[in-house]
SEVODREN-655042 format. One record per atom (N, C-alpha, C): residue in one letter; chain; atom name; x, y, z. Coordinates in pm, whole numbers, plus 50000, padded with zeros to 5 digits. Layout:
REM SEVODREN-655042
> A; A; CA; X; Y; Z
...
//
This chain:
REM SEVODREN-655042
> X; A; N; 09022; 06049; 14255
> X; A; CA; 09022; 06131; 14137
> X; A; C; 08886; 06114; 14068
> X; A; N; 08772; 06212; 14091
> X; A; CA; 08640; 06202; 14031
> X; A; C; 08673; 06221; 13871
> X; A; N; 08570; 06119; 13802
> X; A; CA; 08566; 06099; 13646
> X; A; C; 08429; 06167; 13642
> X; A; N; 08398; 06216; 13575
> X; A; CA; 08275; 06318; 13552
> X; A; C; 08188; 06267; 13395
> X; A; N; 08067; 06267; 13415
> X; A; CA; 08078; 06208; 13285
> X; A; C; 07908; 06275; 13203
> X; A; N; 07928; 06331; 13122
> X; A; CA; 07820; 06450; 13107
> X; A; C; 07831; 06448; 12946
> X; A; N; 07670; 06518; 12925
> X; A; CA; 07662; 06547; 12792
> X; A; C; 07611; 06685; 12794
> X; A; N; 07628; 06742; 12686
> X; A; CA; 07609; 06890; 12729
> X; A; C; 07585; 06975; 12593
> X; A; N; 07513; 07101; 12575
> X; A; CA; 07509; 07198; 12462
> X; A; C; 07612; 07326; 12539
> X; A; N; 07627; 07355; 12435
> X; A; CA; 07715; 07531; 12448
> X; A; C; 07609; 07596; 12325
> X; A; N; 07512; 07698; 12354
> X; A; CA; 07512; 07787; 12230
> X; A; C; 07571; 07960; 12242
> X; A; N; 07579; 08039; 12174
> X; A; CA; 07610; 08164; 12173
> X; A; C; 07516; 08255; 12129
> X; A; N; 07525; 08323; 12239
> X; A; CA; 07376; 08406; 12251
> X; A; C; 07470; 08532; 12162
> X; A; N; 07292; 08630; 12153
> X; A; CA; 07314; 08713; 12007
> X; A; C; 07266; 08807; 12057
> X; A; N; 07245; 08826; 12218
> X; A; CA; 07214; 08972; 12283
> X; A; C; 07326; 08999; 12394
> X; A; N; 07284; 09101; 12433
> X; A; CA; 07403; 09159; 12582
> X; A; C; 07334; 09047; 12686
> X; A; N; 07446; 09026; 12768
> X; A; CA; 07418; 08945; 12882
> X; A; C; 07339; 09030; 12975
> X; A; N; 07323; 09153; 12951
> X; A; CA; 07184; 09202; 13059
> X; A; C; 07077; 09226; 12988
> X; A; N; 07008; 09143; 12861
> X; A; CA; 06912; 09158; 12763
> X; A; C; 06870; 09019; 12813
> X; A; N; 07035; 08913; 12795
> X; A; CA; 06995; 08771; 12875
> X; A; C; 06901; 08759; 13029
> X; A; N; 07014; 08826; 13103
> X; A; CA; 06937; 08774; 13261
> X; A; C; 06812; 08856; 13245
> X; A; N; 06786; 08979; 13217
> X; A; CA; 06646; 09003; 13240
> X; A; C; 06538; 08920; 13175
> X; A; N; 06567; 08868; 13039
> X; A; CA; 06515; 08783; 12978
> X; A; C; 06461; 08631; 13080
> X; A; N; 06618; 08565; 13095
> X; A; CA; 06611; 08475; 13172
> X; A; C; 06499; 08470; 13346
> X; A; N; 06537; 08594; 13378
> X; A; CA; 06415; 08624; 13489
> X; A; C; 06295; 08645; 13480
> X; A; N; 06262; 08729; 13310
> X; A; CA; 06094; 08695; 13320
> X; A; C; 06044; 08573; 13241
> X; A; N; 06146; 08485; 13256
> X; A; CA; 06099; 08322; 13215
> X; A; C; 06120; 08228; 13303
> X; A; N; 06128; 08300; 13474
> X; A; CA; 06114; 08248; 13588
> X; A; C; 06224; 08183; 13610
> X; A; N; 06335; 08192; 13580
> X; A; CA; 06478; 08126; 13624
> X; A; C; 06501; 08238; 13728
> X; A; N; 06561; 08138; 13790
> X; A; CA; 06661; 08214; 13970
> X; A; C; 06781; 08214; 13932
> X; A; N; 06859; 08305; 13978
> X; A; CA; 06976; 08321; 13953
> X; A; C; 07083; 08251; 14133
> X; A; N; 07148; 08194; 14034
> X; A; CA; 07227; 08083; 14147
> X; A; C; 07380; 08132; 14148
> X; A; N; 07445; 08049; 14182
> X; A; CA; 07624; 08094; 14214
> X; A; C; 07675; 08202; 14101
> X; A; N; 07811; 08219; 14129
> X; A; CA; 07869; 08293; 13995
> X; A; C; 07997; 08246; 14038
> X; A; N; 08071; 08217; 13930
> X; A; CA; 08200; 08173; 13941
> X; A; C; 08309; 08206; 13857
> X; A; N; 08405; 08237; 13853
> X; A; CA; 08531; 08256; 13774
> X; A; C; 08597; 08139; 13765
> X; A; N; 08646; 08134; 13624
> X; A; CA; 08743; 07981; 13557
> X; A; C; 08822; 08079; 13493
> X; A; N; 09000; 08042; 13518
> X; A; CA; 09076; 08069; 13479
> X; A; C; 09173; 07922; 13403
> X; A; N; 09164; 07940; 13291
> X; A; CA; 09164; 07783; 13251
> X; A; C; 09289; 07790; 13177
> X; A; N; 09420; 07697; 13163
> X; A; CA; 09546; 07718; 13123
> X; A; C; 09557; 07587; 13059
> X; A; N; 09565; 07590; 12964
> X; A; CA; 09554; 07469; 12828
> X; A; C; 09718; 07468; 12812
> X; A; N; 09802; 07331; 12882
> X; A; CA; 09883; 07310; 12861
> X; A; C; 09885; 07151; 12717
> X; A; N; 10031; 07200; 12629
> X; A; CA; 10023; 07042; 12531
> X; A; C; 10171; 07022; 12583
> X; A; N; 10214; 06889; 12473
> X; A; CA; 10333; 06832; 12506
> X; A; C; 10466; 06922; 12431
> X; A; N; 10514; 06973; 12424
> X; A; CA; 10637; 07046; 12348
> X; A; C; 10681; 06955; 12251
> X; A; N; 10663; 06800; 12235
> X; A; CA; 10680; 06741; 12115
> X; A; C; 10602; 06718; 12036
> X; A; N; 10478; 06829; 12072
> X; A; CA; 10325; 06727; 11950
> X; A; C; 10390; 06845; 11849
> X; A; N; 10344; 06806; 11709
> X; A; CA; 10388; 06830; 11620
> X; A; C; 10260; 06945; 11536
> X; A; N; 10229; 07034; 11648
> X; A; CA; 10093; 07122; 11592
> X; A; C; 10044; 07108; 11408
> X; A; N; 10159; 07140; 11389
> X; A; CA; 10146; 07180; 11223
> X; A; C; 10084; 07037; 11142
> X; A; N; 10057; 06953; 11202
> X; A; CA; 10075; 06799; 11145
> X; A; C; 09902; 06753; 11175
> X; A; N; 09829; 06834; 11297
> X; A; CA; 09769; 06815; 11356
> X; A; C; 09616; 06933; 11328
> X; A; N; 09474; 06885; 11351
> X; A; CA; 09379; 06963; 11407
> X; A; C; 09382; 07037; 11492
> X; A; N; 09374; 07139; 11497
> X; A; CA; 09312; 07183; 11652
> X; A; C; 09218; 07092; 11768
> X; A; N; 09107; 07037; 11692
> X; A; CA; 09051; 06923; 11751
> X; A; C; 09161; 06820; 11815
> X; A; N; 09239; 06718; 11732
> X; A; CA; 09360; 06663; 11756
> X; A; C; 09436; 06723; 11861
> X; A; N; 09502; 06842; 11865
> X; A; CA; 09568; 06973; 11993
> X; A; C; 09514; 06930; 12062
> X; A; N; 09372; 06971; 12121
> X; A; CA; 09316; 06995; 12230
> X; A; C; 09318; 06864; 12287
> X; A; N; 09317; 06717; 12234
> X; A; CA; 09275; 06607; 12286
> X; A; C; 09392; 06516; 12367
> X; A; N; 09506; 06625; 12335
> X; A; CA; 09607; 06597; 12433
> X; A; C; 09663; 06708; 12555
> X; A; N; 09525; 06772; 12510
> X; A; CA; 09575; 06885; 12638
> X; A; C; 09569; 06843; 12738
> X; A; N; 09586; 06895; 12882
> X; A; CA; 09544; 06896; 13034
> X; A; C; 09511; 07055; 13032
> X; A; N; 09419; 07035; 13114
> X; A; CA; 09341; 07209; 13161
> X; A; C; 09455; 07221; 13337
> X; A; N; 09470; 07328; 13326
> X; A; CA; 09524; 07346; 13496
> X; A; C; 09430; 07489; 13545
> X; A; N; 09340; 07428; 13616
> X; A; CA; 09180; 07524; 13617
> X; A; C; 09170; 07603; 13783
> X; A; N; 09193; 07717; 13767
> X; A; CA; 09189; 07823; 13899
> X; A; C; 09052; 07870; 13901
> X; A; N; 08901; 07811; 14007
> X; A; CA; 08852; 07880; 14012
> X; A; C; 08826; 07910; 14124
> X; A; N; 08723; 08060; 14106
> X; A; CA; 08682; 08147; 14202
> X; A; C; 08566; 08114; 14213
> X; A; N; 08499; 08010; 14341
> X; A; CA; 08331; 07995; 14305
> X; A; C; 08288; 08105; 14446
> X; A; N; 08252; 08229; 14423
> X; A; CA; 08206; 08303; 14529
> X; A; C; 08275; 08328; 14636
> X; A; N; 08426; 08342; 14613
> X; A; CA; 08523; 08351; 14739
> X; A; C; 08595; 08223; 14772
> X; A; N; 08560; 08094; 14738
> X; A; CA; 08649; 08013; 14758
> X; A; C; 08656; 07977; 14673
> X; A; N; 08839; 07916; 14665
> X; A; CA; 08935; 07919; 14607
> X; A; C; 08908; 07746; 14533
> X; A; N; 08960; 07726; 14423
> X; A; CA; 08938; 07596; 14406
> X; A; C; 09072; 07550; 14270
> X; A; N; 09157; 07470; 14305
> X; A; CA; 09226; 07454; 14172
> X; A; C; 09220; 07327; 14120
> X; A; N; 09244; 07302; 14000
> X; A; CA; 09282; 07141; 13941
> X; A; C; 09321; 07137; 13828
> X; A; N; 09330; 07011; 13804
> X; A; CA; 09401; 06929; 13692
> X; A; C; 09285; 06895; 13666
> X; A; N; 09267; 06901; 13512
> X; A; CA; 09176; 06850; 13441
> X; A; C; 09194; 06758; 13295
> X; A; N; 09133; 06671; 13233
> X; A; CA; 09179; 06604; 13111
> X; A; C; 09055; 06606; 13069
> X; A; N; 09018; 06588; 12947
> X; A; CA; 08910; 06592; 12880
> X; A; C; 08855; 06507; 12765
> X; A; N; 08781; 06402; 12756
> X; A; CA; 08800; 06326; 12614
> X; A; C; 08651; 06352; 12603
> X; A; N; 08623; 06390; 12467
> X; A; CA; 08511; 06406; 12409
> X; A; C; 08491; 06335; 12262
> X; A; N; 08394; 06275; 12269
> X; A; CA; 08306; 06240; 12143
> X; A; C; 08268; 06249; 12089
> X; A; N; 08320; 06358; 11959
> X; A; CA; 08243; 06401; 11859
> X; A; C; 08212; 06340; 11728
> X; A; N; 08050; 06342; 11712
> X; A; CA; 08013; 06268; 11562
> X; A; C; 08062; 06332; 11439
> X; A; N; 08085; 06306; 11326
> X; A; CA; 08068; 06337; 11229
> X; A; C; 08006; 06502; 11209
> X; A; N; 07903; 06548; 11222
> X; A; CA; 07853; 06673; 11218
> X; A; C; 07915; 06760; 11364
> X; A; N; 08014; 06696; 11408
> X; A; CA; 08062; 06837; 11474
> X; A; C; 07988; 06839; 11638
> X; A; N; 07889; 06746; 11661
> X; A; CA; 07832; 06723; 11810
> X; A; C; 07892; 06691; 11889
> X; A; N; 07879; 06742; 12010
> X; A; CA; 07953; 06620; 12109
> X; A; C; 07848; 06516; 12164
> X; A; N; 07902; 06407; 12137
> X; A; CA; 07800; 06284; 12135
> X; A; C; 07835; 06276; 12335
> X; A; N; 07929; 06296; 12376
> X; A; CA; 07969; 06222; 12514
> X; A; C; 08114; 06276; 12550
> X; A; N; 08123; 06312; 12690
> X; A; CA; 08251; 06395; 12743
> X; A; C; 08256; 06318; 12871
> X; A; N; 08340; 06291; 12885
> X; A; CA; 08415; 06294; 13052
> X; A; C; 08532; 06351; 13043
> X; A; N; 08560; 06399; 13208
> X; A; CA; 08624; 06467; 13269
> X; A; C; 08669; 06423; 13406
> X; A; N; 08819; 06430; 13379
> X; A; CA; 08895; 06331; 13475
> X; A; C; 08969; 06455; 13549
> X; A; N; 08925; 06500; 13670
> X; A; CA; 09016; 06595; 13771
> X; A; C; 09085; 06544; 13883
> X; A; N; 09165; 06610; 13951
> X; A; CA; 09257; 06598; 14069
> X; A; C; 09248; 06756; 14106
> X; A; N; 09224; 06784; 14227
> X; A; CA; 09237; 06905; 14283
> X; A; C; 09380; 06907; 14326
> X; A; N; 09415; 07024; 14304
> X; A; CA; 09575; 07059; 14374
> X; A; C; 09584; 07187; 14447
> X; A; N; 09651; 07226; 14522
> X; A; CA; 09655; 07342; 14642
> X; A; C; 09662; 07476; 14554
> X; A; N; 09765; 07470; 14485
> X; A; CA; 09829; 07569; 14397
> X; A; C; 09864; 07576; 14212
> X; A; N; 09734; 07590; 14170
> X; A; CA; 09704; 07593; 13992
> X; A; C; 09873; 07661; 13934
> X; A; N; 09953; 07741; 14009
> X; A; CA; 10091; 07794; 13975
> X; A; C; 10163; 07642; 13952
> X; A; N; 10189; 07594; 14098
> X; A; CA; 10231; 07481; 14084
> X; A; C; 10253; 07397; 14002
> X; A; N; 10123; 07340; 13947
> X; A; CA; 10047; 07279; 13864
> X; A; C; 10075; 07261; 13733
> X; A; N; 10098; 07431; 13700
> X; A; CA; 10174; 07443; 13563
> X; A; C; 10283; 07416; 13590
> X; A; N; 10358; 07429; 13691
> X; A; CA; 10517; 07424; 13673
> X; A; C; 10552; 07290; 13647
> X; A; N; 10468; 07159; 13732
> X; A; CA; 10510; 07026; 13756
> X; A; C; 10478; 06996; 13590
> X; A; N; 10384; 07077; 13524
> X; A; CA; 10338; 06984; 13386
> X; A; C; 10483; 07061; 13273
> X; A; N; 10497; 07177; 13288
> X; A; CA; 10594; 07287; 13237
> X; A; C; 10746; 07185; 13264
> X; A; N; 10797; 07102; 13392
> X; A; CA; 10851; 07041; 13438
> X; A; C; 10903; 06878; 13325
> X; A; N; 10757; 06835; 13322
> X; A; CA; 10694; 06732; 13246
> X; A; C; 10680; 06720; 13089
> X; A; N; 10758; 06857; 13020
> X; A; CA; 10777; 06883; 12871
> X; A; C; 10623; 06897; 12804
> X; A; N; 10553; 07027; 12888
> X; A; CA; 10424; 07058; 12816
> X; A; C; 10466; 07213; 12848
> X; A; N; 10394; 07273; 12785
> X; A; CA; 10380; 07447; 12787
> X; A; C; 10241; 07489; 12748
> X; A; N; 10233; 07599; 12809
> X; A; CA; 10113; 07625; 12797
> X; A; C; 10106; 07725; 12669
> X; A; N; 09936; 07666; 12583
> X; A; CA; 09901; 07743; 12447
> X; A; C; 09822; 07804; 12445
> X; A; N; 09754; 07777; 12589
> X; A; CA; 09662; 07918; 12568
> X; A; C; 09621; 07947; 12691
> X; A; N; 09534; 08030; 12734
> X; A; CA; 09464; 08066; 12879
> X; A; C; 09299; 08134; 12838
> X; A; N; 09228; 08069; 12907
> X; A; CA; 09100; 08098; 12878
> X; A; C; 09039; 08108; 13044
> X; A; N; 08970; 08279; 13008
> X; A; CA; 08914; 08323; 13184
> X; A; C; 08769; 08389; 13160
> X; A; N; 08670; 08292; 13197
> X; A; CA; 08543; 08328; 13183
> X; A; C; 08489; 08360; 13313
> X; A; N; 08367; 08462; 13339
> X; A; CA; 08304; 08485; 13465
> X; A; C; 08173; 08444; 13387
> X; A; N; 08109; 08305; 13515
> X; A; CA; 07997; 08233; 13472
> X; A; C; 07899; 08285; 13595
> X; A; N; 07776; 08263; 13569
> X; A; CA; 07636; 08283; 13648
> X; A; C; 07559; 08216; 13610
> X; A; N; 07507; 08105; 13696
> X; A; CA; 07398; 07986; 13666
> X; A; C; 07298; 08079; 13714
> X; A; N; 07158; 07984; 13576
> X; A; CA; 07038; 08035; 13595
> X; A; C; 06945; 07921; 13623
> X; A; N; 06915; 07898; 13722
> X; A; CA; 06785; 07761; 13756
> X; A; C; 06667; 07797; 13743
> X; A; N; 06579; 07657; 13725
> X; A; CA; 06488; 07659; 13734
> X; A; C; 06464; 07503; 13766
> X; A; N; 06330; 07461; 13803
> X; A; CA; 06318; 07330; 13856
> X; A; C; 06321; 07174; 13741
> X; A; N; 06337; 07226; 13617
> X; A; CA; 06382; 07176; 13538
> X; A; C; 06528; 07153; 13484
> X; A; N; 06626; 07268; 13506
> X; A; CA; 06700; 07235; 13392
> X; A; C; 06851; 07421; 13483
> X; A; N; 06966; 07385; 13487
> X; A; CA; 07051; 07454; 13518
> X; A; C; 07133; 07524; 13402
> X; A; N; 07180; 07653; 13373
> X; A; CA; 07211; 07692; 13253
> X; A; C; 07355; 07773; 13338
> X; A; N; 07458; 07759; 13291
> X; A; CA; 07546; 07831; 13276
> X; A; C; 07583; 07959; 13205
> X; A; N; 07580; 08127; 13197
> X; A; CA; 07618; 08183; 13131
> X; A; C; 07783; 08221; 13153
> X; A; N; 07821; 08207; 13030
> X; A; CA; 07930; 08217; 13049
> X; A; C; 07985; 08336; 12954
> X; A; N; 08048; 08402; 12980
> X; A; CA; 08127; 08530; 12967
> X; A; C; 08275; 08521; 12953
> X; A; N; 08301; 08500; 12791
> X; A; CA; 08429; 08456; 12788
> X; A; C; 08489; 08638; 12753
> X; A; N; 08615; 08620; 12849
> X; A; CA; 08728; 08684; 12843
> X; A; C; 08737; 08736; 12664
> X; A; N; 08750; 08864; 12625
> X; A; CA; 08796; 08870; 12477
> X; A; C; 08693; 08766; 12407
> X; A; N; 08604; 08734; 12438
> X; A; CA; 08563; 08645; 12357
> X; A; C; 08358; 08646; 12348
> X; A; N; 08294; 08539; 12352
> X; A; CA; 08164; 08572; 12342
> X; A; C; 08094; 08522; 12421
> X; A; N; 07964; 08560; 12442
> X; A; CA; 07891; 08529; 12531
> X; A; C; 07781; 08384; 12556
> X; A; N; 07813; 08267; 12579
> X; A; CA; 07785; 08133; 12608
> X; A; C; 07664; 08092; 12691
> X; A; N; 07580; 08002; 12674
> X; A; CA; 07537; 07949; 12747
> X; A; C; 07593; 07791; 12760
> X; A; N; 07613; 07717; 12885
> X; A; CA; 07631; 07555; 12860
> X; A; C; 07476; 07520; 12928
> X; A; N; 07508; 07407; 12936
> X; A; CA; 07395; 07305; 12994
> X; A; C; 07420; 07200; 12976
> X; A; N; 07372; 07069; 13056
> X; A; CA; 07439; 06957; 13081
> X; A; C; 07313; 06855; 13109
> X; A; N; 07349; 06757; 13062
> X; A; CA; 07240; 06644; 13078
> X; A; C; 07224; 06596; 13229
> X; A; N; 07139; 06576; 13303
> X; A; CA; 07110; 06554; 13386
> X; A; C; 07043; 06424; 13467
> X; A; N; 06990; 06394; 13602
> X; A; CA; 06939; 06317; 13662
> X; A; C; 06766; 06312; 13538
> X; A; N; 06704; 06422; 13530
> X; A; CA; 06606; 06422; 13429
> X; A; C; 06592; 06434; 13295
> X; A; N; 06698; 06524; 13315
> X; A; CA; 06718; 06514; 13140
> X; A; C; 06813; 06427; 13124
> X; A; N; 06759; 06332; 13005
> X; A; CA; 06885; 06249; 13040
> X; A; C; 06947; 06266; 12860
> X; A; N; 06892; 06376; 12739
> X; A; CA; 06920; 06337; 12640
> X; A; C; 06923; 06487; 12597
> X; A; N; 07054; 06478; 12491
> X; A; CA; 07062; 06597; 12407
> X; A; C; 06920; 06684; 12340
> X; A; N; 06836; 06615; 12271
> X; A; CA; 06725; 06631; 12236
> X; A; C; 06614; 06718; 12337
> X; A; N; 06640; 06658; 12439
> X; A; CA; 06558; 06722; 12544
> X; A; C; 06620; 06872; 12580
> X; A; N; 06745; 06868; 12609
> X; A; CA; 06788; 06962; 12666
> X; A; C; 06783; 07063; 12488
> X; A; N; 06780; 07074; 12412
> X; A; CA; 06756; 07156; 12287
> X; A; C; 06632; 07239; 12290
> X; A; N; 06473; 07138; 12342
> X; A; CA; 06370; 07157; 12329
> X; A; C; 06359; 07249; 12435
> X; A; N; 06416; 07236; 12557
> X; A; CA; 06380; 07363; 12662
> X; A; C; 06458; 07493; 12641
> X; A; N; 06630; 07452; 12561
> X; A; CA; 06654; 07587; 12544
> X; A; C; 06534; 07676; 12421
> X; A; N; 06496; 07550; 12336
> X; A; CA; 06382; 07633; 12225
> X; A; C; 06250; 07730; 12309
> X; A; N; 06237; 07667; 12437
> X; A; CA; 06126; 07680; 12487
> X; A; C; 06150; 07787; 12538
> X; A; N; 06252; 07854; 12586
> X; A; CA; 06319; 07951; 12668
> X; A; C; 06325; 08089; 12589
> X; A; N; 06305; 08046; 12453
> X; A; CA; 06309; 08141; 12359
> X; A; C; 06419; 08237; 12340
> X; A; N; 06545; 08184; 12353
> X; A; CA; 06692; 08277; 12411
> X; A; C; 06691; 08345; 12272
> X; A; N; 06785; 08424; 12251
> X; A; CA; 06811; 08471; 12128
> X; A; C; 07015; 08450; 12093
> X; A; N; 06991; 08321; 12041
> X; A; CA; 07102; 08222; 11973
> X; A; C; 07118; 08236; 11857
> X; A; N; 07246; 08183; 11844
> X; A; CA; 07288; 08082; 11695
> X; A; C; 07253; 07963; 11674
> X; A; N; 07099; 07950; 11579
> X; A; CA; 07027; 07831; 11615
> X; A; C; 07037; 07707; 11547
> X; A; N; 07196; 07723; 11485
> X; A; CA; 07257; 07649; 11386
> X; A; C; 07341; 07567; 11476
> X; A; N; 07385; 07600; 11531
> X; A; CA; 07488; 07532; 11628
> X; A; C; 07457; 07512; 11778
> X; A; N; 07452; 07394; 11874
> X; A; CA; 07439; 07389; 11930
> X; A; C; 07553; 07315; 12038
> X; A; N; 07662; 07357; 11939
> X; A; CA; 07793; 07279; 12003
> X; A; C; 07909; 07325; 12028
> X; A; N; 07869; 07475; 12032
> X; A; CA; 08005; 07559; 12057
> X; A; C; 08065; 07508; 12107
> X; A; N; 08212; 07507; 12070
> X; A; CA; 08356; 07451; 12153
> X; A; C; 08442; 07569; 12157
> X; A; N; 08442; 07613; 12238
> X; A; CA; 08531; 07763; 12285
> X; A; C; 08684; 07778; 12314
> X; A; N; 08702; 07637; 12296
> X; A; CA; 08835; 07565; 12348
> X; A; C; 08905; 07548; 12205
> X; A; N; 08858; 07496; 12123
> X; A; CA; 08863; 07494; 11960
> X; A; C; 08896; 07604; 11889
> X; A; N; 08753; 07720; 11871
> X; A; CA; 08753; 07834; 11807
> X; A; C; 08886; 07928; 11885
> X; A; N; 08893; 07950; 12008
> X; A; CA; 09054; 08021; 12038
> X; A; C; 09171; 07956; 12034
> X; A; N; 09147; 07851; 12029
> X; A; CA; 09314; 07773; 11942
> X; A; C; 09313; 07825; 11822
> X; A; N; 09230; 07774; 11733
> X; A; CA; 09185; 07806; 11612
> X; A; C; 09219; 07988; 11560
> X; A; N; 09217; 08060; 11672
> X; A; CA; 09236; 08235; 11616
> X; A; C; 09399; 08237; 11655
> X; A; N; 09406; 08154; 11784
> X; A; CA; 09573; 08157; 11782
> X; A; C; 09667; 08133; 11695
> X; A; N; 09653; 08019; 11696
> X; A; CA; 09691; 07886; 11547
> X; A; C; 09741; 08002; 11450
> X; A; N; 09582; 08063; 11374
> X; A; CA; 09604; 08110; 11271
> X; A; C; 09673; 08273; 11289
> X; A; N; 09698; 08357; 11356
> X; A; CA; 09743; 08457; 11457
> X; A; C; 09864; 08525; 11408
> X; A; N; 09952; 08321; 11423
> X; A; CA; 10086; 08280; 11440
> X; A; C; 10154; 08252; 11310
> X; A; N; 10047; 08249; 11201
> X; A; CA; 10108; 08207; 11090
> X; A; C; 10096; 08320; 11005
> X; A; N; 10024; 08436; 11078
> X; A; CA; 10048; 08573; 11000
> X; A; C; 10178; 08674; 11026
//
């Protein structure tokens, strides 16, 4: 069972994703895989939402994650603990998976296990390289348009990875560099439900 263990930005870009890649191409990035995440945020049927954050929610979720990386098939179990400071950063994430045959399954054994699922989140992503630094765009379902990025063998620090998206000159929300996408659609559900 690989533990994954990464630091990472999310920002939200403020143009069309074909304003992005052309952008991204005349700033010499290659365009690499593309992948689909179909992501199913199961909790426990006894957590007590109303009592709780959304932050709090999510930190007892499991992800049950169907993706499509270019034709092959890939499913898992995922858990997630993240470290966020005071201002809302994520200081530090790991990610604890198990691959399983059948993401249906998956839900049923946890559905089985007194959890239900609260939400479903399905993005189509396209990495953009360059010999520095790998960028995820991500294309959320109903939702907005993302970049991630992740600390690396070279980059080894939040700071760094900020300075090249500055360098890249994207056109962001240059306030935030910590989108949590997982948060903000609980967060529209949550509140959805109480109207």
């Amino acid at each position: 069972m690989p533990i994954k263990q990464e630091n990472e930005i999310t920002i939200r870009i403020l143009c069309s994703k074909e304003e992005l890649i052309k952008h991204l191409e005349e700033k010499g990035l290659k365009k690499g895989r593309k992948f689909r995440l179909d992501d199913h945020y199961l909790i426990p049927k006894t957590l007590k939402k109303e009592e709780l954050t959304v932050r709090e929610i999510l930190s007892k979720a499991v992800i049950i994650r169907n993706i499509d990386n270019d034709g092959k098939k890939v499913n898992k179990i995922t858990f997630k603990k993240k470290n966020i400071n005071e201002k809302g950063e994520i200081v530090s994430q790991t990610a604890t998976s198990c691959e399983v045959f059948d993401y249906t399954e998956g839900i049923r054994l946890f559905e089985e296990l007194g959890y239900y699922e609260i939400m479903n989140i399905i993005e189509e992503d396209i990495i953009y390289y360059n010999d520095k630094i790998e960028l995820a765009i991500k294309d959320i379902y109903n939702g907005d348009l993302l970049i991630e990025t992740e600390t690396n063998e070279n980059i080894k620090k939040i700071e760094e990875l900020k300075e090249i998206i500055e360098s890249l000159e994207i056109s962001f929300e240059k306030e935030n560099y910590f989108v949590k996408k997982a948060e903000e659609r609980l967060d529209k559900i949550l509140k959805e439900k109480e109207c």
